[in-house]
N, C-alpha and C positions, 0 to 999 in steps of 0.2 A: 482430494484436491483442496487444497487452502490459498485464500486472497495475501498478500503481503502488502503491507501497507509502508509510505516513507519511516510513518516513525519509527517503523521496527529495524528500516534498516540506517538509521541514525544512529539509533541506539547500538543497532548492531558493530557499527564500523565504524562508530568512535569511543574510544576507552574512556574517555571523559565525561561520556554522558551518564545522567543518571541511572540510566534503562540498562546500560551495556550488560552487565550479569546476568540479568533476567530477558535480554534478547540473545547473549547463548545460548542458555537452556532452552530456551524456543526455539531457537535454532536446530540444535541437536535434537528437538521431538520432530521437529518436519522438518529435517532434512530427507527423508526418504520420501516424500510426497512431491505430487506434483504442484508446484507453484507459479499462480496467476498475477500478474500485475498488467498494470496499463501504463498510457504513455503518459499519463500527467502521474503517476506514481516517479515514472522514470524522469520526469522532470522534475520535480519535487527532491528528489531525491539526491540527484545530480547538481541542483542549486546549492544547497545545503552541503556538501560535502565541499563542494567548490568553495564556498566561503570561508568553510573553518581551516582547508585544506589546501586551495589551490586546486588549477585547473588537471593537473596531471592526477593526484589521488582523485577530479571529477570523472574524467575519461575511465582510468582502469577501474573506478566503479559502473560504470555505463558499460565495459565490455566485460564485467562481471555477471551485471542484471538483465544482458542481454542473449548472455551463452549459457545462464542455468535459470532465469523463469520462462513460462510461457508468457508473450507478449501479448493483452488481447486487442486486436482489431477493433479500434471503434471506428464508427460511421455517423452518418445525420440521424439517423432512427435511435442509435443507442445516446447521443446526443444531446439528441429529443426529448427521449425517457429521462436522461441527467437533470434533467430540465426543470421536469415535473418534482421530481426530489426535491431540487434544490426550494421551489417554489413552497412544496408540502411544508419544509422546515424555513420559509420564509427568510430564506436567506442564511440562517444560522449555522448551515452544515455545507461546508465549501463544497464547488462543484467536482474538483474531484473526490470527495468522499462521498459526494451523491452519484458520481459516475465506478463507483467501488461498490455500491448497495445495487446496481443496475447490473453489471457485470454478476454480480455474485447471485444474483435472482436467475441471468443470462443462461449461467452456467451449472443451473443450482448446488451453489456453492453454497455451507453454513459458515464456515469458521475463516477468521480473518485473523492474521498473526499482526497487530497493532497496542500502540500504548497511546492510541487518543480515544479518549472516552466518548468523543460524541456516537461511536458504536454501538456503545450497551444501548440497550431498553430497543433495539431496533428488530425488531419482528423480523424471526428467522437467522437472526445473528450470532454466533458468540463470536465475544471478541477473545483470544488467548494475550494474555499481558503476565 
């Protein structure tokens, strides 16, 4: 089981990004895995494609990320715990990247398919980039 993160699917689903080649090949190593994301991943995600894209490449990515990850359920408790992250790194590691280290604790998940660095050095992590 692997985290997916927006970046990677940025890089993934636009050729123009710098990442794209190297969010293939990550692609291609877990694709046979099961894959976690949340709904601020799926927002994130969805904003960004929208902008560079349009609303219509935003949707058929949303009923992309919708019919092949698992979506996780958050709640006030997992919220809560974002919280504490966020606080821990005083701010510097946005809420959902702290609501991405919660989940992956949640679910004990180790490895996160992303190309933002504030991952590494994060106890329990690898990031694959």
């Amino acid at each position: 089981m692997i985290l997916v993160d927006s970046s990677f699917f940025i890089g993934y689903f636009n050729k123009n990004d710098q990442w794209h080649k190297k969010a293939l090949k990550i692609g291609g190593k877990i694709e046979n895995q099961e894959k976690v994301i949340s709904n601020l991943i799926i927002s994130e995600t969805i904003t960004q494609i929208g902008n560079l894209f349009g609303g219509k490449a935003g949707k058929i990515t949303y009923e992309h990320l919708i019919d092949n990850y698992i979506v996780f359920k958050e709640n006030r408790d997992i919220y809560n715990k974002s919280m504490e992250i966020f606080l821990k790194y005083d701010g510097k590691l946005s809420l959902a990247d702290s609501l991405s280290i919660v989940i992956m604790k949640e679910l004990n998940i180790h490895e996160i398919a992303s190309f933002d660095a504030d991952f590494d050095n994060k106890k329990g992590i690898v990031r694959l980039y």
